[in-house]
C-alpha positions in Angstrom: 0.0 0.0 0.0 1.6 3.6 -0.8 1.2 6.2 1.5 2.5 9.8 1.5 3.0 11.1 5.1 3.0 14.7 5.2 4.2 16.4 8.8 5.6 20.2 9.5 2.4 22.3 9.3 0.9 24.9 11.3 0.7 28.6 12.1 3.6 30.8 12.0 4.0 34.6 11.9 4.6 36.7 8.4 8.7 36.5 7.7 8.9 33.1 9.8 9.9 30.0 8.4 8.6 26.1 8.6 10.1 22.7 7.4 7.6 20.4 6.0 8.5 16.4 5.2 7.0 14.0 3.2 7.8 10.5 4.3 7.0 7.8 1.4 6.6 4.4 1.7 5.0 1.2 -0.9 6.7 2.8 -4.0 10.5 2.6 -5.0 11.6 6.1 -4.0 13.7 7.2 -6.0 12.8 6.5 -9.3 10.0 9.0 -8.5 9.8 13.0 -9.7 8.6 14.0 -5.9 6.2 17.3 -5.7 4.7 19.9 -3.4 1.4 21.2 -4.0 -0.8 23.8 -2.6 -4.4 24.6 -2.4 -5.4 27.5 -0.9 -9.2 27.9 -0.2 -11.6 28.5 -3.0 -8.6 28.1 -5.1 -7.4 25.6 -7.7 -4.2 23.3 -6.5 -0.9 24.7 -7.9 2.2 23.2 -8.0 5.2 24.9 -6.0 8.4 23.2 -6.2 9.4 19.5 -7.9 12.5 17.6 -7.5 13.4 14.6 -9.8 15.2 11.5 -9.6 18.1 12.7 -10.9 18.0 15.7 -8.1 16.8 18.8 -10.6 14.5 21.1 -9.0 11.4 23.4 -10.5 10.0 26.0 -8.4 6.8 28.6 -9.0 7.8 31.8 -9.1 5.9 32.7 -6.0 8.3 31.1 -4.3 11.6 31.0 -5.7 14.3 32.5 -3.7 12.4 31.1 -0.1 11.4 27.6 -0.3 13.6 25.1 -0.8 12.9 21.6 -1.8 15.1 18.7 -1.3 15.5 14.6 -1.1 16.9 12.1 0.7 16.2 8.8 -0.8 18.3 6.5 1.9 14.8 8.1 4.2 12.4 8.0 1.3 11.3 11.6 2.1 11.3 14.7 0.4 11.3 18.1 2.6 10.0 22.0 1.5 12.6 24.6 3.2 10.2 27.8 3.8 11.0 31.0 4.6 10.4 34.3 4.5 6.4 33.2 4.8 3.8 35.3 3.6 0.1 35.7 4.2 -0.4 34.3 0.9 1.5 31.1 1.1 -1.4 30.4 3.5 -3.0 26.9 2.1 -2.7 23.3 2.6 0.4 21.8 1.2 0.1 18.1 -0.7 3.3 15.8 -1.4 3.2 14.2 -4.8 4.9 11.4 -6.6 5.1 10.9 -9.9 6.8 8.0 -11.6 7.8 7.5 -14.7 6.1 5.5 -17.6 6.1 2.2 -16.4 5.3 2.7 -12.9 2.1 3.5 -11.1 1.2 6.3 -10.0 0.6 9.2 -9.3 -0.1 9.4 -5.6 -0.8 12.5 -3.1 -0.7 12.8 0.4 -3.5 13.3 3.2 -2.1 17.6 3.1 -0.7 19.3 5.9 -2.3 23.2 6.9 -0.2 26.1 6.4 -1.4 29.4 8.1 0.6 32.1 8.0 -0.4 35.4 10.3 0.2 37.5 12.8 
């Protein structure tokens, strides 16, 4: 059975920083593209920051230049470095993994909330 296992959320103050994880387990880790999401309310879900196999990262521009994402596939988790929050980064954040062709997928994780204010 895969599950994503997001952790890390909560409220912090404008300019503050969290660390969310992503633990993943019932897929082979690191063949996978690994993702964070965010869906803020009334809103569509929008991708933020993707990290591939091979290590390459994509980020929105929203966020470029204060999240970070990174891997560690001996752990099979993927992490999201914010800082600098903003009011608008506000949302709940979903892990993704995405293989590739031949393997199943994708899969999402339960979300974990995000609030940012003061």
């Amino acid at each position: 059975q895969v599950q994503l296992v997001e952790s890390g959320g909560g409220l912090v103050q404008p300019g503050g920083s969290l660390r969310l994880s992503c633990a993943a387990s019932g897929i082979i880790f690191s063949i996978y593209r690994m993702g964070w999401y965010r869906q803020a309310p009334g809103k569509q879900r929008v991708l933020v920051a993707t990290v591939t196999s091979g290590g390459s990262t994509n980020y929105a521009e929203s966020v470029k230049g204060r999240f970070t994402i990174s891997r560690d596939n001996a752990k099979n988790t993927v992490y999201l470095q914010m800082n600098s929050l903003k009011p608008e980064d506000t949302a709940v954040y979903y892990c993704n993994a995405d293989g590739p062709p031949i393997a199943p997928g994708p899969y999402w994780g339960q979300g974990t909330q995000v609030t940012v204010s003061s």
